[in-house]
N, CA, C and O atoms as a GROMACS GRO file, in nm:
protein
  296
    1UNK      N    1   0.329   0.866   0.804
    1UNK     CA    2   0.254   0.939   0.704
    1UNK      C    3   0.300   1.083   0.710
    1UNK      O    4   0.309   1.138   0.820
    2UNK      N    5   0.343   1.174   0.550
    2UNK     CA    6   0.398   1.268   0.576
    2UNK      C    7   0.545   1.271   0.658
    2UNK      O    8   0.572   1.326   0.765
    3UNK      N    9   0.599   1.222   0.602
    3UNK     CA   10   0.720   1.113   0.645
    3UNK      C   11   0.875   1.268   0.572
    3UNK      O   12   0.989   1.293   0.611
    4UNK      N   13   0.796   1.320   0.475
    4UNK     CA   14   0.895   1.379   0.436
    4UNK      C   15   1.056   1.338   0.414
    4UNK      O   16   1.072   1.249   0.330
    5UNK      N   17   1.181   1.390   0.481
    5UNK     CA   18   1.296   1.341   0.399
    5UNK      C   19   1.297   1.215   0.554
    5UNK      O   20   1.413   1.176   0.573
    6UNK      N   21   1.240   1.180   0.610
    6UNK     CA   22   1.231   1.077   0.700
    6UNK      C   23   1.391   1.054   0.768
    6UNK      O   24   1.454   0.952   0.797
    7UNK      N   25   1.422   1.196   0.778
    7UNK     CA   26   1.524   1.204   0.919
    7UNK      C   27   1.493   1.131   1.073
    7UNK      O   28   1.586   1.094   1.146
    8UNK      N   29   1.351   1.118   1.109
    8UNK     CA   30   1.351   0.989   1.225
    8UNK      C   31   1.342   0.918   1.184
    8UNK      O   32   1.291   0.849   1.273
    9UNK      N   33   1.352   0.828   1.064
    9UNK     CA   34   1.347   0.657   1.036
    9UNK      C   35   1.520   0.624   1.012
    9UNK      O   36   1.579   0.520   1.040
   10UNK      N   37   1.576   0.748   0.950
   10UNK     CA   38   1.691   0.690   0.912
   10UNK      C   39   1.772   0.710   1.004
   10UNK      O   40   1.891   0.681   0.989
   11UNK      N   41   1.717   0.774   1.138
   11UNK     CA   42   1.792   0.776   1.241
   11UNK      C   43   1.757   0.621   1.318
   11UNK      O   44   1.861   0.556   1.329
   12UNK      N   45   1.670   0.570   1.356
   12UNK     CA   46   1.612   0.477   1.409
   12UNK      C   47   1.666   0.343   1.302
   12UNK      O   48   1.668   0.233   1.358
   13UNK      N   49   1.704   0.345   1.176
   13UNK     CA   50   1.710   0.241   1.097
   13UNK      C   51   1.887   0.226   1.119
   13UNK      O   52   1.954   0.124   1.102
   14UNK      N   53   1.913   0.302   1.142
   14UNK     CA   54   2.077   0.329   1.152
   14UNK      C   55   2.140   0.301   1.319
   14UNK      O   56   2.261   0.294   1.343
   15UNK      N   57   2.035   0.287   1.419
   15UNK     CA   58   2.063   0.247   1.557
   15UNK      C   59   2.001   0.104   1.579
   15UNK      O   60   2.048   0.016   1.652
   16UNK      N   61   1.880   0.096   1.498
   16UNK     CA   62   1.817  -0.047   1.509
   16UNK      C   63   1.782  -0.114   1.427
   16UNK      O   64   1.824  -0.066   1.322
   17UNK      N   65   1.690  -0.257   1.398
   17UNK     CA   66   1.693  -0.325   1.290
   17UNK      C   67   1.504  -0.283   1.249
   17UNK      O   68   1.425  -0.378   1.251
   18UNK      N   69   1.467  -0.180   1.225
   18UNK     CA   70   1.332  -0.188   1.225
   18UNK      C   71   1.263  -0.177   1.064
   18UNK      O   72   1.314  -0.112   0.973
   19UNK      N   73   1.154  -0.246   1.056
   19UNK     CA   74   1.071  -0.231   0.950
   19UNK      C   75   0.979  -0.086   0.904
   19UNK      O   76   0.857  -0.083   0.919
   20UNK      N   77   1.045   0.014   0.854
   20UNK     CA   78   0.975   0.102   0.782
   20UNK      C   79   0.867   0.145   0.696
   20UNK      O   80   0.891   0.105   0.582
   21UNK      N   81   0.770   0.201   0.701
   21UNK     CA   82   0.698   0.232   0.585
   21UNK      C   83   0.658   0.398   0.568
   21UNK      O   84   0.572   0.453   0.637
   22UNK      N   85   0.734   0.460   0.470
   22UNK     CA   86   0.682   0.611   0.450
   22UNK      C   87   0.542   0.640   0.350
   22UNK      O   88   0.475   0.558   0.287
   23UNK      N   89   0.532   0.732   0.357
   23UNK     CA   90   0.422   0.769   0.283
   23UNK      C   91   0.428   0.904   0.264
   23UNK      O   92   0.472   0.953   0.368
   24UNK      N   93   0.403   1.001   0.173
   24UNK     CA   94   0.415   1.090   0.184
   24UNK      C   95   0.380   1.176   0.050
   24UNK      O   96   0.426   1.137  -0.057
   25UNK      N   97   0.311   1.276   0.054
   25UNK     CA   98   0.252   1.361  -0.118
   25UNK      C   99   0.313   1.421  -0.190
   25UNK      O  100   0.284   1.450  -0.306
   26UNK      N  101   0.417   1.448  -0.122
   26UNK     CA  102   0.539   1.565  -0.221
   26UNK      C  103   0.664   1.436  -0.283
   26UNK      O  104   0.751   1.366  -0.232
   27UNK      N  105   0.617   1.456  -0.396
   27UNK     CA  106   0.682   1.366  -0.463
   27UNK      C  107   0.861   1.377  -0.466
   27UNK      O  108   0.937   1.287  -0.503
   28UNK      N  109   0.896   1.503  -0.421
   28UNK     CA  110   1.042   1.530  -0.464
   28UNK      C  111   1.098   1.529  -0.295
   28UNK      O  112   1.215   1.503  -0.267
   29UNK      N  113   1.022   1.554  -0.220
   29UNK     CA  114   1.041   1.450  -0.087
   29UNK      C  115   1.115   1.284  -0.092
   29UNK      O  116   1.228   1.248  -0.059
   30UNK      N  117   1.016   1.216  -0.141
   30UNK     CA  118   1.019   1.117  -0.151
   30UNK      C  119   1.161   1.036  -0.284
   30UNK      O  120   1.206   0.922  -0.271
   31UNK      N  121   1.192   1.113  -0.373
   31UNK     CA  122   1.261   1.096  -0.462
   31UNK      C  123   1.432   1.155  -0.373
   31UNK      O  124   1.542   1.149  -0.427
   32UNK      N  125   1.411   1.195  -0.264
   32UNK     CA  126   1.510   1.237  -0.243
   32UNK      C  127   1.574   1.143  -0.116
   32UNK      O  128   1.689   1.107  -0.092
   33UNK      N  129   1.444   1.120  -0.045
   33UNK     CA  130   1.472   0.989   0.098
   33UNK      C  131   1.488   0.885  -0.029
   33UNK      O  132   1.605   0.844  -0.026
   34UNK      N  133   1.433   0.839  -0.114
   34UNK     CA  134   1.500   0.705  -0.181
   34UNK      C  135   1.658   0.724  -0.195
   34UNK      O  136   1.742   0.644  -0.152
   35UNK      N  137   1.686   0.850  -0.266
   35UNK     CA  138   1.848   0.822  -0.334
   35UNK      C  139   1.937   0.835  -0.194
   35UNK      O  140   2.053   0.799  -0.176
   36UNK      N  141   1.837   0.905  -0.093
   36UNK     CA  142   1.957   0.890   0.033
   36UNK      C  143   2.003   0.756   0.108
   36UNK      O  144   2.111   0.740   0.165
   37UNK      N  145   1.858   0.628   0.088
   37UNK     CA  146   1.841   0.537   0.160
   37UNK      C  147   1.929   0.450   0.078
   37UNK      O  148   1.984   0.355   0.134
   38UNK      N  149   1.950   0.476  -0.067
   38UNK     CA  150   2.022   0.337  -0.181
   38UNK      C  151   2.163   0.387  -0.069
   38UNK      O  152   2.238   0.298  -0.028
   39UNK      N  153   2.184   0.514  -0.033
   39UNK     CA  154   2.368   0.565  -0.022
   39UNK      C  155   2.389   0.520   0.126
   39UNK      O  156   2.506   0.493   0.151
   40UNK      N  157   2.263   0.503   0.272
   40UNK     CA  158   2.335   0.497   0.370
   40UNK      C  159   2.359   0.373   0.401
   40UNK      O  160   2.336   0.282   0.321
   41UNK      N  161   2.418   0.346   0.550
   41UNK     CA  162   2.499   0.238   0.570
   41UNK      C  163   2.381   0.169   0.714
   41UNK      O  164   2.409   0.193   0.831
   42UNK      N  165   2.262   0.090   0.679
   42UNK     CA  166   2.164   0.104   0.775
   42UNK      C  167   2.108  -0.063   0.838
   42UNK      O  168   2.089  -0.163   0.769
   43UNK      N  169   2.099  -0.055   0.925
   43UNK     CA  170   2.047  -0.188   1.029
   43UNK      C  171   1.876  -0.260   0.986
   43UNK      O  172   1.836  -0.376   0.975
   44UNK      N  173   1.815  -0.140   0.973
   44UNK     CA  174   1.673  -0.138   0.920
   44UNK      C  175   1.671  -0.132   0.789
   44UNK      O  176   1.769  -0.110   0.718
   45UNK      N  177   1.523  -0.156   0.742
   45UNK     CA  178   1.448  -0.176   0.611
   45UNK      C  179   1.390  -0.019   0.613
   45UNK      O  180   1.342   0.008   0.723
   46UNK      N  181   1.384   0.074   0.530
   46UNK     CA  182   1.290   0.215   0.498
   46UNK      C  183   1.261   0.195   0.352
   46UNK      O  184   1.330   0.173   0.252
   47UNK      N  185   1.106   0.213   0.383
   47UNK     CA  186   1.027   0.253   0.261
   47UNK      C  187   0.983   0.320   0.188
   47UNK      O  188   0.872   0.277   0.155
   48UNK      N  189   1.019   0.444   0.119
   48UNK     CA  190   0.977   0.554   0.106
   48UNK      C  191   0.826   0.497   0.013
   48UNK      O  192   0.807   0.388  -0.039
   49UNK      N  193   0.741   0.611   0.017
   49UNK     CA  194   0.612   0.586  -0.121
   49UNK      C  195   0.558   0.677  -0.130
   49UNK      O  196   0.520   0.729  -0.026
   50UNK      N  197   0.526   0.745  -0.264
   50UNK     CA  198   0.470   0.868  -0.281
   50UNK      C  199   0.356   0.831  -0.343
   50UNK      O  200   0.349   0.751  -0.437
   51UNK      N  201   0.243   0.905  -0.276
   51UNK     CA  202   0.069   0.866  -0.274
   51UNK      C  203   0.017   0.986  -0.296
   51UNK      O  204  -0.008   1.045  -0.191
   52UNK      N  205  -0.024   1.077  -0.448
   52UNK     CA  206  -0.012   1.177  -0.430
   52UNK      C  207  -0.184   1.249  -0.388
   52UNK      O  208  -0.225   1.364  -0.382
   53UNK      N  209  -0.222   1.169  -0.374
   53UNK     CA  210  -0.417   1.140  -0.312
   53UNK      C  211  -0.453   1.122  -0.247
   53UNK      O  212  -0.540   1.185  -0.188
   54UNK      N  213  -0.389   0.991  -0.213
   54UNK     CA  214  -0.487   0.911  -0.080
   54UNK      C  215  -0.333   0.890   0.021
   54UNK      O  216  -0.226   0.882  -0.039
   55UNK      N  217  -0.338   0.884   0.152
   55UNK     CA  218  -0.221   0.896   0.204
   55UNK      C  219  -0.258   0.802   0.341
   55UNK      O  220  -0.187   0.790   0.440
   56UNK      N  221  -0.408   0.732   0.312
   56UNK     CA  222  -0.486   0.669   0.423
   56UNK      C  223  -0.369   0.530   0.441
   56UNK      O  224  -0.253   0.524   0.400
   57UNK      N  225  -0.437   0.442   0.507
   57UNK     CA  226  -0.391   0.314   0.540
   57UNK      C  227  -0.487   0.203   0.492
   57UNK      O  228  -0.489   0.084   0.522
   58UNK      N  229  -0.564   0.272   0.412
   58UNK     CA  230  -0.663   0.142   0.365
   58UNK      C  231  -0.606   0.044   0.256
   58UNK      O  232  -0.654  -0.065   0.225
   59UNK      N  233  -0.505   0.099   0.209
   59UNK     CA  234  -0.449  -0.009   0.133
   59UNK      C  235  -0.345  -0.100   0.153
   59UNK      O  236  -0.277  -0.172   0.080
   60UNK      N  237  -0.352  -0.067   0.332
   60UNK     CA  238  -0.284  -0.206   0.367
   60UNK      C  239  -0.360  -0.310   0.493
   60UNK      O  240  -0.440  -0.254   0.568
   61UNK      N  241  -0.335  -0.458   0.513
   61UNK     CA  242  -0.366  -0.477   0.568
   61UNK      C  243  -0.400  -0.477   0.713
   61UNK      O  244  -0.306  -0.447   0.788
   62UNK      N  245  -0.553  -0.513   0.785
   62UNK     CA  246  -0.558  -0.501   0.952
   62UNK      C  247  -0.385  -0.547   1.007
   62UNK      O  248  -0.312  -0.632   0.955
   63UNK      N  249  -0.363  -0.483   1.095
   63UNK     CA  250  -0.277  -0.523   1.167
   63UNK      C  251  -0.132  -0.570   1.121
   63UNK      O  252  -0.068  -0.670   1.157
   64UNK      N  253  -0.083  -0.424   0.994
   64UNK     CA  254   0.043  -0.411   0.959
   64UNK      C  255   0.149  -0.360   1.017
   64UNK      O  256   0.267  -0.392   1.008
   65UNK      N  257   0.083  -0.258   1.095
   65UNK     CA  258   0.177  -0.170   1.189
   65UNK      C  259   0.215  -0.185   1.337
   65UNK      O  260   0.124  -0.248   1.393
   66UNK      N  261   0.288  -0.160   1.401
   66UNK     CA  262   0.328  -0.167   1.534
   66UNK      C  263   0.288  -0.002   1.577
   66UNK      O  264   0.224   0.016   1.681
   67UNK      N  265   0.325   0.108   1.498
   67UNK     CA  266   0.308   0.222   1.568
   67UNK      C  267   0.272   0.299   1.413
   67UNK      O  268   0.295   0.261   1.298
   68UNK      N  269   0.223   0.393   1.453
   68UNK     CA  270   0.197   0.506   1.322
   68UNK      C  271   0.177   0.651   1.362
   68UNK      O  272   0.081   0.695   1.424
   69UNK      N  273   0.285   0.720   1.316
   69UNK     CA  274   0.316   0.846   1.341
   69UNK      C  275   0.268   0.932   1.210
   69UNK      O  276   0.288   0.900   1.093
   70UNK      N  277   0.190   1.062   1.263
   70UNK     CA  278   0.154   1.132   1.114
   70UNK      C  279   0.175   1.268   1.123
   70UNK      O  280   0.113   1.334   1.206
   71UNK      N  281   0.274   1.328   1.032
   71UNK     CA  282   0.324   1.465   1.092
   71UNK      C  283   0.213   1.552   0.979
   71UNK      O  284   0.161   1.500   0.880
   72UNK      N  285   0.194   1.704   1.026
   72UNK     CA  286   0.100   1.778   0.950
   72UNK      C  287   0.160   1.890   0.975
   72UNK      O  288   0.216   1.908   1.083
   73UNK      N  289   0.157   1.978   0.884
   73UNK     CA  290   0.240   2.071   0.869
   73UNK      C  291   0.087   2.205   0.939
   73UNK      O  292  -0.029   2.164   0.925
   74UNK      N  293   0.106   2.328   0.995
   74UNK     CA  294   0.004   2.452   0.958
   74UNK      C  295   0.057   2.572   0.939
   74UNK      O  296  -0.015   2.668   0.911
   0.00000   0.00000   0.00000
């Protein structure tokens, strides 16, 4: 969450085979990790999604995640 241009997933997706999910409010963030993710050459799945409201986890199911990291800017 707050995943921004998600420089640790596409590092982690590019060393291992892992399942991604971003999230994140700044829409031109997110428009920018997509066109990078169509171009790299990667082991893993990344998801970018821009939620420009709700940024919770209630709209996915109990017990989707393995880990959840949430960066906040001050």
């Amino acid at each position: 969450i707050g995943s921004g241009l998600g420089e640790v997933d596409f590092y982690l997706a590019s060393k291992y085979s892992p399942d991604i999910t971003n999230i994140d409010r700044v829409e031109r963030l997110i428009n920018d990790a997509n066109s990078r993710n169509n171009n790299e050459s990667l082991k893993g799945n990344i998801n970018f999604s821009y939620k420009k409201h709700d940024t919770s986890l209630e709209s996915f199911e109990n017990n989707s995640f393995d880990i959840v990291f949430i960066f906040t800017y001050k």
